[in-house]
LOFI-607774 format. One line per 5 residues: number of its first residue (from 1); their letters; for each residue y, z, x of N, C-alpha, C. Coordinates in steps of 0.1 Angstrom, whole numbers. Layout:
<nuvos>
NUM> a> Y:Z:X:Y:Z:X:Y:Z:X ~ ... .
</nuvos>
This chain:
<nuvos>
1> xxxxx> -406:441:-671:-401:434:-659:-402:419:-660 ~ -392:412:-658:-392:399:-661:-387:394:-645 ~ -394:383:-638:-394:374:-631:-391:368:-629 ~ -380:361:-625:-372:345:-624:-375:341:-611 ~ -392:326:-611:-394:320:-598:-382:310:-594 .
6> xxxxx> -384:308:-584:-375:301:-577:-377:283:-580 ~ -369:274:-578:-367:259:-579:-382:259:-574 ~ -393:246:-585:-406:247:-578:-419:254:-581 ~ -413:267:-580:-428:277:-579:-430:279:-596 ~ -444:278:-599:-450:281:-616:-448:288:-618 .
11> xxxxx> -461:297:-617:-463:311:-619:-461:322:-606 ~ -454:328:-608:-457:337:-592:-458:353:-605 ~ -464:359:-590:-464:375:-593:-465:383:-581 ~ -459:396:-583:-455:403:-574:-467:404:-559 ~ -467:403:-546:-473:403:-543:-478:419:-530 .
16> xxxxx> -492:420:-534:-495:439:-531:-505:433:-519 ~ -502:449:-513:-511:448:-498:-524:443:-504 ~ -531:453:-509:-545:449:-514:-550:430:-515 ~ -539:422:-523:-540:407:-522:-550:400:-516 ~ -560:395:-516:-564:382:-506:-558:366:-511 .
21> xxxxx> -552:363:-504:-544:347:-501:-551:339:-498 ~ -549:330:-508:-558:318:-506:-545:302:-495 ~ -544:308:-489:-532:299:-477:-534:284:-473 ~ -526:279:-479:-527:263:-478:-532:257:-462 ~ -535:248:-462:-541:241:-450:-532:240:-445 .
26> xxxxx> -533:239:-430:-522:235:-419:-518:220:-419 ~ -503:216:-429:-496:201:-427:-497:201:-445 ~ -501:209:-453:-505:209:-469:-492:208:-473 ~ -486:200:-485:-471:209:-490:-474:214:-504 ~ -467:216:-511:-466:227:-523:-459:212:-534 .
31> xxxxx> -467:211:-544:-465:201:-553:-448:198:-552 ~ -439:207:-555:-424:204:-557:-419:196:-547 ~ -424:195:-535:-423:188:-520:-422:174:-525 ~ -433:174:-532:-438:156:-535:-429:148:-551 ~ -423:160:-554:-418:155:-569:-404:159:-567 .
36> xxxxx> -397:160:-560:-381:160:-559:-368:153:-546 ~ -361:149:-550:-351:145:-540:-344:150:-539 ~ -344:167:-537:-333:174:-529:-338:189:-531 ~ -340:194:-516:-346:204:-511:-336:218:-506 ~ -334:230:-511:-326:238:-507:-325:241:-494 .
41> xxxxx> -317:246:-490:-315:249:-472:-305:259:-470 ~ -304:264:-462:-300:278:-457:-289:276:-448 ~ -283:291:-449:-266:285:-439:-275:284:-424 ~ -282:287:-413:-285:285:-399:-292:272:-396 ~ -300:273:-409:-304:253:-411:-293:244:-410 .
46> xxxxx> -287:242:-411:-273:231:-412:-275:225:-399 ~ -275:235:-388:-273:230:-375:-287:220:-366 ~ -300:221:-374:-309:211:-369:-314:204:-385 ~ -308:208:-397:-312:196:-410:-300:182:-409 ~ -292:188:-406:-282:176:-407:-288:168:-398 .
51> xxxxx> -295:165:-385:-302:157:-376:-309:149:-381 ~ -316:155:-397:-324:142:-405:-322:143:-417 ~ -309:143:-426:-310:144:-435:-294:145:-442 ~ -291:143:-452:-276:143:-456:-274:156:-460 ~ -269:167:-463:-268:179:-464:-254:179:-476 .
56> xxxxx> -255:179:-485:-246:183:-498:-244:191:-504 ~ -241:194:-512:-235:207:-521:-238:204:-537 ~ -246:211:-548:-245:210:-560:-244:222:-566 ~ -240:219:-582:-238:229:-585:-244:226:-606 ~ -250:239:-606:-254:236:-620:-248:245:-632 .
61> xxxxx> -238:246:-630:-230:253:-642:-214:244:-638 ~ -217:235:-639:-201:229:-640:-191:232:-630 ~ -200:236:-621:-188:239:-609:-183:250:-603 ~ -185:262:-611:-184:275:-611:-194:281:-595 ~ -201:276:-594:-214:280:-582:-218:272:-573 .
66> xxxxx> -219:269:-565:-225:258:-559:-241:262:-549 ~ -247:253:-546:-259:257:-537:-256:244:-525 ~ -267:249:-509:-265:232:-506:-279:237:-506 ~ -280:215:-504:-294:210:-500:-292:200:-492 ~ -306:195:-492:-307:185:-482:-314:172:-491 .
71> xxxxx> -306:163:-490:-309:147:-500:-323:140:-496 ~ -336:141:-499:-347:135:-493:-348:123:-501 ~ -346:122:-510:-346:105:-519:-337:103:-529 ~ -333:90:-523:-322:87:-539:-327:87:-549 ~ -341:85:-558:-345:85:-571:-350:99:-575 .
76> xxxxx> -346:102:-585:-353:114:-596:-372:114:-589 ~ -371:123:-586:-386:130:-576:-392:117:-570 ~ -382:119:-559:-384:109:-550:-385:116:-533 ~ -394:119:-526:-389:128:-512:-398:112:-502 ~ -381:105:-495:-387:96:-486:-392:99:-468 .
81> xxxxx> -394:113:-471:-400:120:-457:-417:121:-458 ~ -421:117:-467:-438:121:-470:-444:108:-469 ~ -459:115:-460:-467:102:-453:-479:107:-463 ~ -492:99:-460:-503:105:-465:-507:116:-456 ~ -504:119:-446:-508:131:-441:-497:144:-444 .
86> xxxxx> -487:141:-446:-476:152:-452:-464:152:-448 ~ -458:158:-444:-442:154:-440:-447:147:-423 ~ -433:140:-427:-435:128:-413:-430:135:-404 ~ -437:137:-393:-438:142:-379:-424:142:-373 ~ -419:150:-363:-411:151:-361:-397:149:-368 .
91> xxxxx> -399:154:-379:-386:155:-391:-384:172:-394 ~ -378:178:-395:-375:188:-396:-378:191:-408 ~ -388:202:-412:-394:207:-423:-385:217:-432 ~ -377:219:-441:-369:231:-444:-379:243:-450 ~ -371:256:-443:-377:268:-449:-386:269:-460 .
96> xxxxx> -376:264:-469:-376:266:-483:-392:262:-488 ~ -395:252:-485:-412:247:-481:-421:255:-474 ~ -417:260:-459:-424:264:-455:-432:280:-459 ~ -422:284:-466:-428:295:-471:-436:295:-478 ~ -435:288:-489:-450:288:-498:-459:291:-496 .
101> xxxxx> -468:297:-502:-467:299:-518:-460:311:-517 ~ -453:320:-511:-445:331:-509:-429:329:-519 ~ -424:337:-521:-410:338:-520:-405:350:-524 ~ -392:353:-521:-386:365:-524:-377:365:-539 ~ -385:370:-549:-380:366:-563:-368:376:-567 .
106> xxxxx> -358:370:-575:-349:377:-582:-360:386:-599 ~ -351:398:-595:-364:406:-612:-353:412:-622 ~ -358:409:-633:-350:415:-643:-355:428:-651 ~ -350:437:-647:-356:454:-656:-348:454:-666 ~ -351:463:-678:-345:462:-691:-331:453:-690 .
111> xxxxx> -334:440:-694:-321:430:-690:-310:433:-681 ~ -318:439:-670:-304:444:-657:-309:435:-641 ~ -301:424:-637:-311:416:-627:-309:424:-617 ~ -323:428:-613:-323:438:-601:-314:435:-582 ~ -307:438:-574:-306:436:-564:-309:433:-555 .
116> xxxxx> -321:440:-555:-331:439:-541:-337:427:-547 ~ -343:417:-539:-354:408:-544:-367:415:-540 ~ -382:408:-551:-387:410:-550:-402:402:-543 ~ -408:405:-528:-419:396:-526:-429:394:-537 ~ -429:375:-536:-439:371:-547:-449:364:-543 .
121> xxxxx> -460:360:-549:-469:342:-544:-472:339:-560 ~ -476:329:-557:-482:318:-566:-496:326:-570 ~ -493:328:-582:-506:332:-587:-520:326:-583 ~ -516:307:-586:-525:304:-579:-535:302:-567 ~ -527:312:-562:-531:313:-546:-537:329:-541 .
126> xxxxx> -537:336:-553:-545:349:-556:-558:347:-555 ~ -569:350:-545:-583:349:-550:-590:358:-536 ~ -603:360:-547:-611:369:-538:-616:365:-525 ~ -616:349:-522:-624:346:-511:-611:344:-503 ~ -599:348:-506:-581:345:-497:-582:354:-487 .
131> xxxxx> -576:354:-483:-572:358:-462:-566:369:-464 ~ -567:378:-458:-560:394:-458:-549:392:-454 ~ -541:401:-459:-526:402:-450:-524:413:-445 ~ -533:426:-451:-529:438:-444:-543:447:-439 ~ -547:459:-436:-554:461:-427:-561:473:-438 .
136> xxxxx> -573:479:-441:-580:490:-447:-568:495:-448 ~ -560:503:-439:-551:513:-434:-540:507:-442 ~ -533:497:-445:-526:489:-451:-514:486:-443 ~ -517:487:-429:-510:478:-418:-508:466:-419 ~ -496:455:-417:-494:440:-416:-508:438:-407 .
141> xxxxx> -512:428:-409:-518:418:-398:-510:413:-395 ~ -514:402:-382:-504:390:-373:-502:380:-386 ~ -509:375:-395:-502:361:-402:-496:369:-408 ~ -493:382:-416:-484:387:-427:-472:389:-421 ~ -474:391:-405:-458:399:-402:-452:385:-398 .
146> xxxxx> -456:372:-396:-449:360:-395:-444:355:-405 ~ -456:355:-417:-452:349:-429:-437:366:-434 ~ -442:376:-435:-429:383:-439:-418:379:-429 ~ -416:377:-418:-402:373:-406:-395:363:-417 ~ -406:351:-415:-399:338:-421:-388:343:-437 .
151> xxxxx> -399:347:-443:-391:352:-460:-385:361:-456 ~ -380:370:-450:-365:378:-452:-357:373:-440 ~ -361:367:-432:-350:359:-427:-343:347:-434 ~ -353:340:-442:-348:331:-449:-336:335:-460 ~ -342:348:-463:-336:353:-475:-326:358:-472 .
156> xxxxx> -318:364:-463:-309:366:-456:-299:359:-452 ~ -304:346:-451:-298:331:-444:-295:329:-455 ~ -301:326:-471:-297:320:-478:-281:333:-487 ~ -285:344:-485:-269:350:-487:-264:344:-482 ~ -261:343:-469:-250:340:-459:-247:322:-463 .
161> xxxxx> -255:317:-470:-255:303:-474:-245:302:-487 ~ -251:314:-495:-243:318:-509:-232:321:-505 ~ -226:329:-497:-215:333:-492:-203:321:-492 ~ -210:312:-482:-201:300:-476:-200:292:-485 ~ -208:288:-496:-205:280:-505:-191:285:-516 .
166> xxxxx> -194:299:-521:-187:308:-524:-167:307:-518 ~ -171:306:-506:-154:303:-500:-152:286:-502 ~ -160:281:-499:-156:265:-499:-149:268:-512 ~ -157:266:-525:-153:265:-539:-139:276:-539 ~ -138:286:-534:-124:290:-536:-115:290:-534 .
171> xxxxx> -119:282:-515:-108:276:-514:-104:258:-520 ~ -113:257:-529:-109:242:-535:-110:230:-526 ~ -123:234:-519:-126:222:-508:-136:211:-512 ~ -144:218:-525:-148:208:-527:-152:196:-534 ~ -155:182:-535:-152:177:-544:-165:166:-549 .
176> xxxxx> -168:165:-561:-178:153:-562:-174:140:-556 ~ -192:133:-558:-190:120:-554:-201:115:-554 ~ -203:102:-557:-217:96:-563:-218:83:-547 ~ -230:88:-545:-238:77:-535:-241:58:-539 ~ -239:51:-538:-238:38:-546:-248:27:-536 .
181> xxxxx> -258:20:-541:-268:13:-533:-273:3:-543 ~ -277:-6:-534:-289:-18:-542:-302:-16:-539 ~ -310:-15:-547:-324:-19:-541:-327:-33:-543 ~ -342:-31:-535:-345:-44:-529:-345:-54:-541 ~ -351:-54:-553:-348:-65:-566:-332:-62:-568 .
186> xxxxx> -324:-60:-560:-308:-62:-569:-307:-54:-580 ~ -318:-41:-581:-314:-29:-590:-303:-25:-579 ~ -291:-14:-591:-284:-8:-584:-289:5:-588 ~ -288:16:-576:-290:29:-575:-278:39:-573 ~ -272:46:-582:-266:58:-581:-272:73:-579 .
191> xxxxx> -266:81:-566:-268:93:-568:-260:98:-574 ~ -262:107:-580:-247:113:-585:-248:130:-589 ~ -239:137:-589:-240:154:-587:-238:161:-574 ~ -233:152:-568:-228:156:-556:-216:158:-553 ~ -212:173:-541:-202:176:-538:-205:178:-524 .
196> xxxxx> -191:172:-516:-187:170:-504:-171:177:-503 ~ -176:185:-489:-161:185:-483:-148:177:-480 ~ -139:180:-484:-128:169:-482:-126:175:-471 ~ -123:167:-461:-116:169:-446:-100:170:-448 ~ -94:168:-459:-77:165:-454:-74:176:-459 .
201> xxxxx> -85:185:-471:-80:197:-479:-74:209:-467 ~ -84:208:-454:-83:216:-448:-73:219:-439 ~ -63:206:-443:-53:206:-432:-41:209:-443 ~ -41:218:-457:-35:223:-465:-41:241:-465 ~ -46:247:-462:-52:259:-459:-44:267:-452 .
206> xxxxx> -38:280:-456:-29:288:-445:-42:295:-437 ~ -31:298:-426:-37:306:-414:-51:317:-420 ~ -45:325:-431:-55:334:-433:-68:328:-435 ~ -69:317:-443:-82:309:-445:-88:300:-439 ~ -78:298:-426:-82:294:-416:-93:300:-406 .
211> xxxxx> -83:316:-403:-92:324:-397:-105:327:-401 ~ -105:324:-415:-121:332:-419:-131:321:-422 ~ -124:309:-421:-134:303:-420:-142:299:-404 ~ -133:303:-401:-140:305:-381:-147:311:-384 ~ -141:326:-384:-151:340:-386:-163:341:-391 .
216> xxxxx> -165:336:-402:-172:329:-407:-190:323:-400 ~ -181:312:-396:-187:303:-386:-188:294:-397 ~ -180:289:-408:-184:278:-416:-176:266:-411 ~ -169:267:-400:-161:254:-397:-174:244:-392 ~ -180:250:-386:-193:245:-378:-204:238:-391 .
221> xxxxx> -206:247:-397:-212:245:-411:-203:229:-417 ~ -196:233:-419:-185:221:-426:-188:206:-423 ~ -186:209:-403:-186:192:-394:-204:189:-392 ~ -210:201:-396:-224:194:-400:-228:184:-411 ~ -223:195:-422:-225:186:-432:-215:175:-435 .
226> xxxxx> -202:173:-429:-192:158:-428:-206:148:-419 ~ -206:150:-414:-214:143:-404:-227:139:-406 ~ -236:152:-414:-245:146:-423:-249:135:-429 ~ -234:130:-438:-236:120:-444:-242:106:-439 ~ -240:104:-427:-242:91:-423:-255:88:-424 .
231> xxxxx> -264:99:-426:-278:100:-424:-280:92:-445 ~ -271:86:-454:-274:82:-462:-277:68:-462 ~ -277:64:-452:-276:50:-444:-292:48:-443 ~ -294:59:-429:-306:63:-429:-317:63:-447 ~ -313:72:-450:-322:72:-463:-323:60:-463 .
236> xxxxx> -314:53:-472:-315:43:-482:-322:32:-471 ~ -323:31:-457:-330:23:-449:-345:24:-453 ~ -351:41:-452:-363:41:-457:-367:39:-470 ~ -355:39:-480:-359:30:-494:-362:12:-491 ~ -357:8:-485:-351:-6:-484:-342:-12:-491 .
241> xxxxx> -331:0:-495:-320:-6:-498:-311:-7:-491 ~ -303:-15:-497:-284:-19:-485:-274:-8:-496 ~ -263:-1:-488:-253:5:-493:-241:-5:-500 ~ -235:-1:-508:-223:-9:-517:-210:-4:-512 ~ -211:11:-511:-197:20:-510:-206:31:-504 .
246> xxxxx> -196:39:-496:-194:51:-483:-198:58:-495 ~ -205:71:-490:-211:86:-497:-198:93:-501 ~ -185:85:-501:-172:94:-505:-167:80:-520 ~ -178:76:-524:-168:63:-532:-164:70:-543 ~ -173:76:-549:-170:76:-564:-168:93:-570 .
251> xxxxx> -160:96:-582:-162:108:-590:-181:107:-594 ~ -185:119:-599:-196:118:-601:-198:130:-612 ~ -206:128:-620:-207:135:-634:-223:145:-633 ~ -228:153:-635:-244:154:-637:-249:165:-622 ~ -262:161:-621:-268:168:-610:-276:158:-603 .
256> xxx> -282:159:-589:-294:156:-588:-307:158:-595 ~ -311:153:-596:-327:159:-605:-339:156:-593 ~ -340:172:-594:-357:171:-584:-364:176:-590 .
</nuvos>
């Protein structure tokens, strides 16, 4: 049985009632937090991440797939949301973080990638003096059945996230574009690996692809992340850079690197 962890996590392994969890401190993040500029997010996130943050689309096979995230620094492992006490207050924390050291892994049996995902943690967070999750009887406790809510709702969210990216790309809505800025010495800063919705594509879309994108509910999705963008302003304020060209200026080649 072979295990593919998710963006982030080292080592994980399957995780059994028996377990004791060694559970991060309350406000702690998970190393990948502090070493990347661009954090996955989920389709029901869109509607309170776009409030602090640019929300984009990448994709790492040339275009064929896409994921979104959410932009936290223009530079290669750069997140400009973190204080010394941990993510800055009143900024909306994404899932994807919150769950740790948990996640629901994709598994491979004799080279066949299994369907169901499978619940995982961080090995490192295996140890005898760790926090129970389940009961002699092998009943959830209160922190297991919160921590399980969060991971299969998340996990759930993020189909419905695959989904919608899935129609964007078929319906040919989407398109790269590289972020363009100065920093403060008159370095220039490119992001680049990014895909954005084109607004005019949509007004080439027949009725049927209209409808489903209601249906859907990705229209809603869509004017989040259009709207998103402006919040690149915002970033680059907390770099202390000034902007050159609008988050729509340029073709753009590559990925983000977190």
């Amino acid at each position: 049985m072979q295990i593919n962890p998710p963006f982030g996590y080292r080592e994980i392994v399957p995780f059994y009632k028996n377990n004791r969890v060694r559970l991060p401190a309350p406000g702690a993040l998970p190393d990948f937090a502090r070493d990347t500029n661009a954090i996955p997010v989920s389709y029901t996130e869109f509607a309170v991440a776009c409030r602090d943050y640019p929300l984009v689309f990448t994709s790492t096979d040339g275009g064929k797939t896409f994921a979104a995230i959410a932009v936290v620094g223009v530079a290669a492992g750069e997140n400009l949301f973190l204080t010394k006490d941990g993510w800055q207050a009143g900024v909306y924390i994404p899932a994807y973080v919150r769950r740790y050291p948990f996640c629901m892994a994709r598994v491979t049996l004799d080279k066949v990638e299994q369907a169901d995902r499978l619940v995982c943690v961080e090995r490192a967070f295996v140890a005898d003096d760790g926090e129970r999750m389940f009961d002699d009887a092998g009943a959830p406790l209160e922190r297991w059945t919160h921590i399980n809510k969060l991971l299969n709702e998340f996990e759930s969210d993020l189909e419905r996230s695959r989904e919608m990216c899935g129609i964007l790309a078929d319906y040919a809505l989407l398109a790269p574009f590289t972020m363009q800025a100065t920093g403060k010495d008159g370095a220039p800063l490119n992001l680049a690996g990014m895909y954005r919705v084109e607004e005019k594509k949509l007004e080439v879309l027949n009725a049927a692809q209209h409808k489903n994108l209601f249906k859907k509910g990705i229209v809603g999705r869509i004017y989040a992340h259009l709207l998103s963008l402006d919040n690149f302003a915002r970033l680059l304020a907390r770099k202390g850079a000034g902007i050159q060209a609008p988050p729509a200026a340029a073709p753009a080649a590559g990925q983000p690197k977190g």
